[in-house]
VOGUFI-481908 format. One record per residue (C-alpha): residue in one letter; x negated, y, z negated; residue number from 1. Coordinates in steps of 0.1 Angstrom, whole numbers. Example, Ala and Ser with C-alpha at 12.3 -4.5 7.8 and 13.67 -1.06 7.14 Angstrom:
@residuo A, c1 -123, c2 -45, c3 -78, num 1
@residuo S, c1 -137, c2 -11, c3 -71, num 2
END
This chain:
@residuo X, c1 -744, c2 -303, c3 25, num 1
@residuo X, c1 -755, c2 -321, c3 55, num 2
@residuo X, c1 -781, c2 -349, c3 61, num 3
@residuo X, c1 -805, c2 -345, c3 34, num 4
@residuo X, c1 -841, c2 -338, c3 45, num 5
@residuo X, c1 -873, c2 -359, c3 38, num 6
@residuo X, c1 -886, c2 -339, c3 13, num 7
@residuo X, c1 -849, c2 -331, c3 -3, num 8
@residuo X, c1 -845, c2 -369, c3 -7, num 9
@residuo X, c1 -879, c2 -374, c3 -23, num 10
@residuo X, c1 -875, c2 -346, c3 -45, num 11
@residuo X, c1 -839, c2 -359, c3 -61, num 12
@residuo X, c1 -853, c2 -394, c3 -60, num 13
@residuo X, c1 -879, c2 -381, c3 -84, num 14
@residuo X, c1 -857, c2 -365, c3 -105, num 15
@residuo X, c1 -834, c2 -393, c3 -109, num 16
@residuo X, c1 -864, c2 -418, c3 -119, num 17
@residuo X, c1 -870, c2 -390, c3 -141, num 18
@residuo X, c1 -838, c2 -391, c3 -159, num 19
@residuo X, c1 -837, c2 -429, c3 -159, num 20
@residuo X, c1 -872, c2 -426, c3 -180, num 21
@residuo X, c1 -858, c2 -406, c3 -200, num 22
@residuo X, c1 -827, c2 -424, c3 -211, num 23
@residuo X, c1 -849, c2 -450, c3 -219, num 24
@residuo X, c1 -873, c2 -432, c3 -240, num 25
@residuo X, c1 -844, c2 -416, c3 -260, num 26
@residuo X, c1 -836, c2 -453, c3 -269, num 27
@residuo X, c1 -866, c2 -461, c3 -282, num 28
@residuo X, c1 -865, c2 -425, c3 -298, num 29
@residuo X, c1 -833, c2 -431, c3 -320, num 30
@residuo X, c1 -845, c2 -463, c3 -324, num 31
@residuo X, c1 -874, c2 -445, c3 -344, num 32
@residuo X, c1 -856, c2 -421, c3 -357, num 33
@residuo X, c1 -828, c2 -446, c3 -375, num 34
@residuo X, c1 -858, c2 -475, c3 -386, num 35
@residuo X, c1 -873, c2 -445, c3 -406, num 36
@residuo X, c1 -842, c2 -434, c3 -423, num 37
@residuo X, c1 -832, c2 -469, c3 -428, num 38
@residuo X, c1 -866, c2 -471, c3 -447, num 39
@residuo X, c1 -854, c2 -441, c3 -467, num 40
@residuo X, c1 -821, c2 -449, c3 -470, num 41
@residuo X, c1 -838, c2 -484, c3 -488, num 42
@residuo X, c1 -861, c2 -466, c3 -506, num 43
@residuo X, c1 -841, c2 -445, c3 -523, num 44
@residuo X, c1 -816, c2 -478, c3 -527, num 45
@residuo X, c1 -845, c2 -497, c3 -547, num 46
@residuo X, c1 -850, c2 -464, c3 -563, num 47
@residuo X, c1 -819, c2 -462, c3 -582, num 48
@residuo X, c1 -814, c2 -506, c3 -588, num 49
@residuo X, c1 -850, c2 -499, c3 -605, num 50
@residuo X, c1 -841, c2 -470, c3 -626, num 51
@residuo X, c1 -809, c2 -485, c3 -634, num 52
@residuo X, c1 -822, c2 -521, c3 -647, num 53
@residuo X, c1 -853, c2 -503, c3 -666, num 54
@residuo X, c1 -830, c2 -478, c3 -686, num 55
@residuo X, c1 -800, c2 -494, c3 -692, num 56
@residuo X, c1 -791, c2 -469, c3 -723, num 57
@residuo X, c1 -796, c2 -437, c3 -700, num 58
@residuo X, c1 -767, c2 -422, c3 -684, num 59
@residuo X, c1 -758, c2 -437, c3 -650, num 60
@residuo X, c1 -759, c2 -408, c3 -635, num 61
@residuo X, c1 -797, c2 -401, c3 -642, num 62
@residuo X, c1 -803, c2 -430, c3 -619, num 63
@residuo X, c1 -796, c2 -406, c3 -589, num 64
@residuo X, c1 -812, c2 -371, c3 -601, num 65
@residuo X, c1 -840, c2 -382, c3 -622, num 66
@residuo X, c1 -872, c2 -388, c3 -611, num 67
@residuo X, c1 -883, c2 -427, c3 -602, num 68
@residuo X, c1 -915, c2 -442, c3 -611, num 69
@residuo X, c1 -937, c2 -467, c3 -591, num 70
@residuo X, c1 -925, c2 -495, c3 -612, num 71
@residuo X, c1 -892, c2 -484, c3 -606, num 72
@residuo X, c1 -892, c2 -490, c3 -571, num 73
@residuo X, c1 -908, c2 -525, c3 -573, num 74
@residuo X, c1 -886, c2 -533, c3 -597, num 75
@residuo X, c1 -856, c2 -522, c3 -572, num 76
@residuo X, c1 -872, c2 -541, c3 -549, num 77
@residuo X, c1 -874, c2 -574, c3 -559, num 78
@residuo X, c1 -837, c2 -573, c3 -574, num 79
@residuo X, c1 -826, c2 -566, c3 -543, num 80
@residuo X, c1 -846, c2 -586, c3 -515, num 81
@residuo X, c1 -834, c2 -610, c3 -546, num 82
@residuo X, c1 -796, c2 -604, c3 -529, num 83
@residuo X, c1 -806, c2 -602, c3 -491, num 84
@residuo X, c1 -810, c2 -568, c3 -493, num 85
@residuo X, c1 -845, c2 -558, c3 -476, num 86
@residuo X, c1 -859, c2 -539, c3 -447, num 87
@residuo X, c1 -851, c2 -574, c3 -421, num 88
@residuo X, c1 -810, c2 -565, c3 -431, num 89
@residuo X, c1 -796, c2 -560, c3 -400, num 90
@residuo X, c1 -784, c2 -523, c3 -392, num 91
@residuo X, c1 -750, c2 -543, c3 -388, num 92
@residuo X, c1 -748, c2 -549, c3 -420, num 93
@residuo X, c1 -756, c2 -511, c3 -436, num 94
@residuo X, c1 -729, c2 -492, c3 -424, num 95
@residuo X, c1 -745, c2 -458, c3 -434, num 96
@residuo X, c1 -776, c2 -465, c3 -411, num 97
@residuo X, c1 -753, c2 -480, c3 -382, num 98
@residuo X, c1 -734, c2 -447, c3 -383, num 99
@residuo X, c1 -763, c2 -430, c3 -386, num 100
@residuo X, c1 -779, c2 -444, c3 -355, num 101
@residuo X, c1 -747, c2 -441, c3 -336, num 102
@residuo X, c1 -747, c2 -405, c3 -340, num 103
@residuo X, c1 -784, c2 -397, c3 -333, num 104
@residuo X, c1 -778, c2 -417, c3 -300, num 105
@residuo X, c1 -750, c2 -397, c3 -292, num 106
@residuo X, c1 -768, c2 -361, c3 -299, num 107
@residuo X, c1 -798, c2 -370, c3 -277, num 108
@residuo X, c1 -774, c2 -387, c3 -251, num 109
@residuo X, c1 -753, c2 -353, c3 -248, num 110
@residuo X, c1 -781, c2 -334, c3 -247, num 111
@residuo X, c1 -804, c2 -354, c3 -224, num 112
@residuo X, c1 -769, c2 -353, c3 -197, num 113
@residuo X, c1 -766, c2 -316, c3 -205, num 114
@residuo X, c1 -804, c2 -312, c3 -196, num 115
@residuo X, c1 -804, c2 -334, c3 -161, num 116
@residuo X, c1 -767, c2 -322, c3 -150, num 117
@residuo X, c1 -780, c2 -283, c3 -157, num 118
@residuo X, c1 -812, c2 -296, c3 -139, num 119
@residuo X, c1 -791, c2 -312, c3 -107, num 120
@residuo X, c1 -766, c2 -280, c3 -107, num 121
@residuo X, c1 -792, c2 -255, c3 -106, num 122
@residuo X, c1 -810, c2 -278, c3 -81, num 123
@residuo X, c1 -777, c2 -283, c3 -59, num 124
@residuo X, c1 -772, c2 -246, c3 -58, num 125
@residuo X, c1 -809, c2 -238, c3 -45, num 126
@residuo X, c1 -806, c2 -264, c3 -22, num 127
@residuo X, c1 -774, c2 -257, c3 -9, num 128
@residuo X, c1 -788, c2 -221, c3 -4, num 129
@residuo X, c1 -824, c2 -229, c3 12, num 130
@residuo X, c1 -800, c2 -253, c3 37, num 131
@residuo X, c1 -779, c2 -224, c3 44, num 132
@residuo X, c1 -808, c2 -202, c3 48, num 133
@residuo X, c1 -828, c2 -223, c3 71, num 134
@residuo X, c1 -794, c2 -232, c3 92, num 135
@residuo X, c1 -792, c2 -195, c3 97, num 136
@residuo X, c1 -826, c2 -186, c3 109, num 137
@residuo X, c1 -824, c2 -223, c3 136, num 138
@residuo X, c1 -795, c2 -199, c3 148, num 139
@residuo X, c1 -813, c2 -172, c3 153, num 140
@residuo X, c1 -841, c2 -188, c3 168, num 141
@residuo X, c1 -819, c2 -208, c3 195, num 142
@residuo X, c1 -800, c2 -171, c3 199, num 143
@residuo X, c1 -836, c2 -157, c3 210, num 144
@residuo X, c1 -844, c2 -191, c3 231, num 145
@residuo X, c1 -811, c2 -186, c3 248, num 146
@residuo X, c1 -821, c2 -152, c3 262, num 147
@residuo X, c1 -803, c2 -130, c3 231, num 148
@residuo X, c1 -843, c2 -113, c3 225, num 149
@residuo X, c1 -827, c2 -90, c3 200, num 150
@residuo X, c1 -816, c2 -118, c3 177, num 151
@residuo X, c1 -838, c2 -118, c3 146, num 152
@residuo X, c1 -836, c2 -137, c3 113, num 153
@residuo X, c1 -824, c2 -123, c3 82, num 154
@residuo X, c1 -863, c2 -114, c3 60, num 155
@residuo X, c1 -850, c2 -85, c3 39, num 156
@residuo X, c1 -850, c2 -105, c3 5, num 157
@residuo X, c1 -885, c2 -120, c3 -13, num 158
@residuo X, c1 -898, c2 -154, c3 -14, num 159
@residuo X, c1 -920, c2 -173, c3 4, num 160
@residuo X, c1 -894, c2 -186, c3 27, num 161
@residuo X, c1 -888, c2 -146, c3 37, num 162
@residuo X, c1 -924, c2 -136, c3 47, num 163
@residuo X, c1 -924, c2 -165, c3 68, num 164
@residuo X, c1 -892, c2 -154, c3 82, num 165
@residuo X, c1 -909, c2 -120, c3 88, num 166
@residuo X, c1 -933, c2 -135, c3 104, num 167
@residuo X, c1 -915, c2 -152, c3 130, num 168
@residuo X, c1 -897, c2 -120, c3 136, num 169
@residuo X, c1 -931, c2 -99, c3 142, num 170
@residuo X, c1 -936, c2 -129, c3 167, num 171
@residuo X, c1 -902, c2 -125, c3 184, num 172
@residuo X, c1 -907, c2 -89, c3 188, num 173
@residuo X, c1 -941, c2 -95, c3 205, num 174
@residuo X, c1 -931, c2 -122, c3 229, num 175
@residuo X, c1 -901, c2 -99, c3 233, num 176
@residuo X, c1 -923, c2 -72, c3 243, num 177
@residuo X, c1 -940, c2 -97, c3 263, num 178
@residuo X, c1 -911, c2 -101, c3 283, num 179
@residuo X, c1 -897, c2 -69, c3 288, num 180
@residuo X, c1 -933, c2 -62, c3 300, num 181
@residuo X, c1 -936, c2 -87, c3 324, num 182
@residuo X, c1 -896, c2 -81, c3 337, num 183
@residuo X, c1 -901, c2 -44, c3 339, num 184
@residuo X, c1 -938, c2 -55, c3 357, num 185
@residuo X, c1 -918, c2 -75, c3 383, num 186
@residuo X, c1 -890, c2 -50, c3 390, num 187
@residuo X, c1 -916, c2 -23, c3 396, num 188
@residuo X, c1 -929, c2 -46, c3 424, num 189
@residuo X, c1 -902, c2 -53, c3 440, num 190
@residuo X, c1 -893, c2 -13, c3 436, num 191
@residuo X, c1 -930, c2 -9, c3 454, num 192
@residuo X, c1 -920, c2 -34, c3 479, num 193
@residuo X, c1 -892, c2 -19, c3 486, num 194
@residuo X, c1 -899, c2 14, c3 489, num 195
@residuo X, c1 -930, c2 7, c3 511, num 196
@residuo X, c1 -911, c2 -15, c3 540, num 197
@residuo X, c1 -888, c2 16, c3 535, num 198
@residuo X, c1 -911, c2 44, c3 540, num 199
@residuo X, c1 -930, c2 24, c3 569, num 200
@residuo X, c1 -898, c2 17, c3 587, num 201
@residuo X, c1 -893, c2 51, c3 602, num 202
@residuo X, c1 -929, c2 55, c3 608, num 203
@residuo X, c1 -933, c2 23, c3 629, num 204
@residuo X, c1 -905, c2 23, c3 648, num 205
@residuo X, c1 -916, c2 58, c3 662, num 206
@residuo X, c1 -949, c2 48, c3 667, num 207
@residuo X, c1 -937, c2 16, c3 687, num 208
@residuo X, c1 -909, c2 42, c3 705, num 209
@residuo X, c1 -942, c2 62, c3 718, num 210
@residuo X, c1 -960, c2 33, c3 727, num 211
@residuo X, c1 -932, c2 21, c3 747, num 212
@residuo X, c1 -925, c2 60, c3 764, num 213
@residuo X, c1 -966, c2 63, c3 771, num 214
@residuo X, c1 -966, c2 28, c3 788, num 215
@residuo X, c1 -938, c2 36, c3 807, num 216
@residuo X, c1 -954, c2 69, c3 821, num 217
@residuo X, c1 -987, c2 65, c3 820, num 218
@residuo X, c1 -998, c2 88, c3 849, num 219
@residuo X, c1 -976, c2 118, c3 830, num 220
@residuo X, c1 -1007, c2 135, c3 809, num 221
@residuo X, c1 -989, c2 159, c3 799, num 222
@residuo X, c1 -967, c2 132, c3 780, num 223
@residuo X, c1 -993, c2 107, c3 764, num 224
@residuo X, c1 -1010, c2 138, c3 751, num 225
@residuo X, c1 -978, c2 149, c3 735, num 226
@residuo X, c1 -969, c2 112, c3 722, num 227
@residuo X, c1 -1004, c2 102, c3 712, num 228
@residuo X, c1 -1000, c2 137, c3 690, num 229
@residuo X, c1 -967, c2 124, c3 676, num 230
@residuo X, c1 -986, c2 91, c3 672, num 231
@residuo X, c1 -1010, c2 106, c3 654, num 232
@residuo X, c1 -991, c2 124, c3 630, num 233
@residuo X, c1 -968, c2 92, c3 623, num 234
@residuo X, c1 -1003, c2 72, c3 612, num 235
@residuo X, c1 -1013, c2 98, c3 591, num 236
@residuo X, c1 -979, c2 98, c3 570, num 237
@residuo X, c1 -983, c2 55, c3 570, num 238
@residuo X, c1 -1016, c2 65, c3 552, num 239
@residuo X, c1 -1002, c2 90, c3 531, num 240
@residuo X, c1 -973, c2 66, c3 522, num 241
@residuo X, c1 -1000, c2 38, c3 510, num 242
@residuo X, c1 -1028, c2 60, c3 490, num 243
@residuo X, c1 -998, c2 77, c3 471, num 244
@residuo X, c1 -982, c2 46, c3 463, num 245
@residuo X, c1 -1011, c2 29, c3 455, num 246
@residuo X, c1 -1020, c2 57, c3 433, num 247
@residuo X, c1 -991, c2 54, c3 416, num 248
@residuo X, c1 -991, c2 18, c3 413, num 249
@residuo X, c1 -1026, c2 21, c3 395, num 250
@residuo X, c1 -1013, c2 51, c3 370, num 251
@residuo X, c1 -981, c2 28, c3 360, num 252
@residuo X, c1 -1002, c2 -2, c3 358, num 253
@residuo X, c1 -1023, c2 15, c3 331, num 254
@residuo X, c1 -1058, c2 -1, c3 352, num 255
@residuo X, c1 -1067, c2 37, c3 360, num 256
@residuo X, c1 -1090, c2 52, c3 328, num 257
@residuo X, c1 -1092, c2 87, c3 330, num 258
@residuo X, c1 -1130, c2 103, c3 330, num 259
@residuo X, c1 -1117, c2 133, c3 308, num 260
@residuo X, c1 -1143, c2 159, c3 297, num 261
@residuo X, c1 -1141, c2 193, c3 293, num 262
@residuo X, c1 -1137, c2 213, c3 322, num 263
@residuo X, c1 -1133, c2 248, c3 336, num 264
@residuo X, c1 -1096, c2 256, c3 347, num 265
@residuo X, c1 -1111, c2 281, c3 374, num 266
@residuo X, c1 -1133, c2 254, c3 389, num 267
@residuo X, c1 -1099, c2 232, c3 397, num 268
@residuo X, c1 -1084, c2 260, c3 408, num 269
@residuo X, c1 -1114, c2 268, c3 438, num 270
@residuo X, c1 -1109, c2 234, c3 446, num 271
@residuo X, c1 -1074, c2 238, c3 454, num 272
@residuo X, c1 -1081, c2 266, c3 470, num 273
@residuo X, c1 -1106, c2 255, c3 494, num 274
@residuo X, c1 -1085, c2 228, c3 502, num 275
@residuo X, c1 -1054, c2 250, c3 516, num 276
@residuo X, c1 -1073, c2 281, c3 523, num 277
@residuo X, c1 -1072, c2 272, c3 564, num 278
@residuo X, c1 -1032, c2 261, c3 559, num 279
@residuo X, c1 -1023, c2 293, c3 544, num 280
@residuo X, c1 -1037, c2 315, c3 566, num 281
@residuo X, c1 -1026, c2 297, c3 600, num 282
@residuo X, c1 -993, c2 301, c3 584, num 283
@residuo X, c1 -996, c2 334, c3 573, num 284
@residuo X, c1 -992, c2 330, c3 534, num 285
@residuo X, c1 -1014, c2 335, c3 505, num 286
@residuo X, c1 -1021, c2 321, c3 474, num 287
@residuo X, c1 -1036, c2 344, c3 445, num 288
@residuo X, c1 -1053, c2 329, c3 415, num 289
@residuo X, c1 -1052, c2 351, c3 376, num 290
@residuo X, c1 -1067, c2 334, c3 347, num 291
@residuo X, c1 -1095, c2 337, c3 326, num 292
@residuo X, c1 -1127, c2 315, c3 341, num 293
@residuo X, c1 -1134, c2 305, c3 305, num 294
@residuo X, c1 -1105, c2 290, c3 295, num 295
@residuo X, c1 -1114, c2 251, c3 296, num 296
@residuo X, c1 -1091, c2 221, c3 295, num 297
@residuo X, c1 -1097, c2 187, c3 284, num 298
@residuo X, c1 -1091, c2 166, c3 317, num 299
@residuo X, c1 -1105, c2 140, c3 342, num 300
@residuo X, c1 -1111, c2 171, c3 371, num 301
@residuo X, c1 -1102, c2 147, c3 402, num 302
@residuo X, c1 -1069, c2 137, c3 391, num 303
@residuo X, c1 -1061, c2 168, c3 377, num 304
@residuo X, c1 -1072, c2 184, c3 414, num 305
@residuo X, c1 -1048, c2 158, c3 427, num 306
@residuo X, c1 -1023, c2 165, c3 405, num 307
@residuo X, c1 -1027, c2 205, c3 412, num 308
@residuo X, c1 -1031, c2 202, c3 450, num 309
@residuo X, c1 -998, c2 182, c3 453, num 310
@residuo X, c1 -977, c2 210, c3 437, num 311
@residuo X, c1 -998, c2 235, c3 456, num 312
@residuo X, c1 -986, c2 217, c3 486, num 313
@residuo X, c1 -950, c2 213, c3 481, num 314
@residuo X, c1 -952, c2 251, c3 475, num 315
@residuo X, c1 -968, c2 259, c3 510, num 316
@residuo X, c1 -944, c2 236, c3 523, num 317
@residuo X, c1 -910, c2 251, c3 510, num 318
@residuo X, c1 -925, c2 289, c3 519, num 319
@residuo X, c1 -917, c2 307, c3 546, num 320
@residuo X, c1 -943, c2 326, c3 569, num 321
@residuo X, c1 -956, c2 356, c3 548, num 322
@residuo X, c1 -946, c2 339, c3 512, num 323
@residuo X, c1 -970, c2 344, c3 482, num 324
@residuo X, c1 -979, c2 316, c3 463, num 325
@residuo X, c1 -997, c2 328, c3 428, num 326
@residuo X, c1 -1017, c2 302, c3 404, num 327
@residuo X, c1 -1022, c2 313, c3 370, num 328
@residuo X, c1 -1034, c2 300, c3 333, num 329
@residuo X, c1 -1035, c2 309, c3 300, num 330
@residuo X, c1 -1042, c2 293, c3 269, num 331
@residuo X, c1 -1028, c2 297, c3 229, num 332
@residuo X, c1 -1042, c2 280, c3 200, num 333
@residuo X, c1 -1015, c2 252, c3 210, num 334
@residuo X, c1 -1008, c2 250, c3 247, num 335
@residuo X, c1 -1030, c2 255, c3 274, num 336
@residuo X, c1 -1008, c2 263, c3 304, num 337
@residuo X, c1 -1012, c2 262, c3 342, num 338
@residuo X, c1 -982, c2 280, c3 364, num 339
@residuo X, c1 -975, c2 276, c3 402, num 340
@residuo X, c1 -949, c2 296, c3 414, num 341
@residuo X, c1 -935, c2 305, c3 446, num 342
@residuo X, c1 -915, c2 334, c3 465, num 343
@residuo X, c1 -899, c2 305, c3 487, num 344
@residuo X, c1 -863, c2 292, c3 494, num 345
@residuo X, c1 -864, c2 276, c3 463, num 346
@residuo X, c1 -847, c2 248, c3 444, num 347
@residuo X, c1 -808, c2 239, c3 447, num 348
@residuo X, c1 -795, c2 231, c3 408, num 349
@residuo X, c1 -783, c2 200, c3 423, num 350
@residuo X, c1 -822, c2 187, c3 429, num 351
@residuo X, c1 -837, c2 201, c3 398, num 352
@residuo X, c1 -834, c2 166, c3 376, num 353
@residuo X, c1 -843, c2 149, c3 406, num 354
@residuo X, c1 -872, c2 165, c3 428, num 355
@residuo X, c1 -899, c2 140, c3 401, num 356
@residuo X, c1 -879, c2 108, c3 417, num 357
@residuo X, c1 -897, c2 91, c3 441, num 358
@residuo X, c1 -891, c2 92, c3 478, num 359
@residuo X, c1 -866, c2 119, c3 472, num 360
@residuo X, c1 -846, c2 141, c3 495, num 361
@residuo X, c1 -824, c2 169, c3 493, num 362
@residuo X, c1 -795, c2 172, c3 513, num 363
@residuo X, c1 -804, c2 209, c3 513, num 364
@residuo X, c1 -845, c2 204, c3 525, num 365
@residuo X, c1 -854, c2 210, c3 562, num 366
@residuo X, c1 -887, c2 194, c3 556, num 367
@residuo X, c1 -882, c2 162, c3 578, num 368
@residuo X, c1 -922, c2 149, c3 569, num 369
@residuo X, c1 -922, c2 151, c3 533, num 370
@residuo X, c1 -924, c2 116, c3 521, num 371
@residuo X, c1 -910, c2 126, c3 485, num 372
@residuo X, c1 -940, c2 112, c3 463, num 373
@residuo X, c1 -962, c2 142, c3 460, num 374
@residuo X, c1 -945, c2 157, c3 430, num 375
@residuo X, c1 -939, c2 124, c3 412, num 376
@residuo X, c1 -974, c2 116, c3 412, num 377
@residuo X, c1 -984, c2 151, c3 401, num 378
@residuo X, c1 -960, c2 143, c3 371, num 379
@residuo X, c1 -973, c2 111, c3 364, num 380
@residuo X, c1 -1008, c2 122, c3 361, num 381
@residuo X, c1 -1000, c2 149, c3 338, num 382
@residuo X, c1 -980, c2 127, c3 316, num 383
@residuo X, c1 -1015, c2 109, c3 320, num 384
@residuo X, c1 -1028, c2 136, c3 305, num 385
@residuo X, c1 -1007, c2 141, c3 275, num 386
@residuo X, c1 -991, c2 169, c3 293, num 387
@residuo X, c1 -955, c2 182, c3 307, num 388
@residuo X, c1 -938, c2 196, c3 340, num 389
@residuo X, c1 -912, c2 216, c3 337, num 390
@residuo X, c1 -896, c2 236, c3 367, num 391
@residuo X, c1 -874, c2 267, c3 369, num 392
@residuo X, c1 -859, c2 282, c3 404, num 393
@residuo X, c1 -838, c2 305, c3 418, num 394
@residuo X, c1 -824, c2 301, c3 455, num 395
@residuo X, c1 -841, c2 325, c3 481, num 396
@residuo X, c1 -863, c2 339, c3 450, num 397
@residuo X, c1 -889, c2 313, c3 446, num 398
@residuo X, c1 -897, c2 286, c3 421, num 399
@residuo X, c1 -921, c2 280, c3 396, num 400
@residuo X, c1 -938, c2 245, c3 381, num 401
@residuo X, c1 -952, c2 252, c3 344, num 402
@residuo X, c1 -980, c2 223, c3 335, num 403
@residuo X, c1 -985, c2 224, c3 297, num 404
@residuo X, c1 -1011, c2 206, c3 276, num 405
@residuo X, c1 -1014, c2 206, c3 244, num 406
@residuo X, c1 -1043, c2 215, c3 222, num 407
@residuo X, c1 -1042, c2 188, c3 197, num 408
@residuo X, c1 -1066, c2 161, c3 209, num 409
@residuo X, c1 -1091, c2 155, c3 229, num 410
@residuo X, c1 -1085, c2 115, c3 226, num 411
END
């Protein structure tokens, strides 16, 4: 064992005083012990020296078995204090009581050591475990200080010393979580960060390349009209680039709380519909709506409009001229479920796992303004929800988004 602790060394220091006292009380303890049998040893020595000098006719061996009187004794007695013999002999000189007293020391001696070593082995081997213990949880806990946060001291047995060990796992596992937060926290910024001065790269440079073309031929209407346009159009996507990211930087933050109340399926629907009713026509498509207007779903009705339109969108987007684009809803005792499908080009297999990531673009897409983050943010706010996405597609058929939400809760 290693350098003793405080509290180790007061402990052992303790029980050694302990055993020290004791080895002194069992002296004075035999000594008891032999002065009383010495006074029976000499009783029963006066005993006999009386009986024997007040019946000298009787058999001698009477002197031992038969019963001694009062004057017996006293009569013992003063024959022999008469000879030296009295209770000031010395224990030197009465061999019986010397051997005697030897032998009672020795009993309470072998058992006093017996007691103290048993004490000091079974002390020794809970020390020597407690030091082991505690060795192996200061490893632990310099593991987890030393960036190992999965490193957790040993708390599966009881005692006192355990729970406490628990505890300081429960810690480590919330400054743990702590951590992870606050590392996941700062690569999500830098992912923001990144993907912004990414997305606005393109946009400005263009916007600079028009400014520079318009300057240049400023007396050419006909070309600042057309650049201004392109101008235009570039802004708009730099604003579309920063309210969807900012949206979804509020949804992953958790700092959005959702207003959810009951609401009518076929009221978010409308909305969608009013909002790409002029689009659809000035490209010749049409989007049909079949549910039941009763059908209610438990939902904050802006960001589930949001969420709605953007699919809606991407469909009118990846539709050709004439395309049908159908919105339909249905609802079971479990699921309520909201369909978008398409009779567009559809969905390559190769994009189907990937068309949620943000900012991404097929190698098969022709749409060249897309800025990838409609669908993710659709998906994110149904996962708000307590909802799914799920997407089937067919090339050249059409595709179809299925939002389902489960009728468990309304928390």
């Amino acid at each position: 064992m290693e350098k003793l602790g405080k509290e180790t060394r007061f402990l052992l220091g303790g029980i050694t005083v302990t055993c020290i006292i004791s080895i002194l009380l069992t002296f004075e303890i035999s000594s008891a012990i032999v002065k009383e049998f010495q006074k029976a040893q000499m009783l029963h020595d006066y005993s006999v020296a009386g009986y024997l000098l007040n019946h000298t006719g009787d058999v001698t061996v009477s002197a031992f078995t038969a019963g001694k009187s009062k004057k017996d004794i006293e009569q013992g007695r003063k024959a022999m204090t008469a000879i030296g013999y009295s209770e000031k002999t010395a224990i030197s000189l009465l061999p019986s009581v010397l051997k005697y007293r030897n032998r009672v020391m020795l009993i309470l001696f072998c058992a006093l050591l017996f007691v103290f070593s048993a004490i000091y082995s079974f002390i020794f081997i809970y020390l020597n475990k407690q030091h082991k213990v505690l060795k192996d949880a200061g490893t632990s806990i310099r593991d987890f200080l030393n960036g190992n946060t999965m490193s957790r001291i040993d708390s599966e047995q009881i005692g006192e010393w355990y729970s406490f060990f628990h505890e300081v796992n429960e810690l480590s596992a919330i400054l743990s979580a702590h951590a992870e937060n606050e590392k996941q926290m700062k690569e999500f910024l830098q992912d923001i960060i990144s993907d912004v001065s990414h997305q606005l790269k393109t946009p400005l440079s263009a916007l600079k390349m028009y400014y520079e073309i318009i300057n240049d031929d400023v007396e050419n209407k006909e070309a600042v009209n057309n650049f201004s346009a392109k101008s235009l159009r570039e802004i708009k996507r730099i604003e579309d680039v920063i309210y969807t990211l900012l949206k979804l930087a509020r949804l992953d933050a958790g700092i959005i709380r959702m207003e959810k109340m009951q609401e009518h399926i076929s009221d978010i629907v409308q909305d969608v519909l009013e909002r790409f009713e002029i689009w659809a026509k000035r490209e010749n498509k049409s989007i049909e709506v079949h549910g039941d207007s009763d059908i209610m779903l438990y939902c904050d009705a802006l960001w589930m409009l949001e969420a709605l339109g953007n699919i809606v969108k991407n469909a009118l987007e990846h539709t050709v001229s004439g395309g049908h684009i159908v919105i339909q809803w249905e609802q079971t005792p479990l699921v309520t479920q909201i369909k978008v499908e398409d009779d567009g080009k559809g969905i390559h297999p190769e994009d189907l796992y990937n068309i949620f990531k943000r900012f991404y673009r097929s190698r098969f897409s022709q749409d060249i303004h897309g800025i990838g983050l409609g669908l993710p943010l659709a998906k994110t706010i149904v996962e708000n929800h307590g909802g799914t996405v799920s997407v089937t597609s067919k090339i050249d058929v059409g595709t179809i988004l299925t939002l389902n939400f489960f009728n468990l809760t309304n928390k």
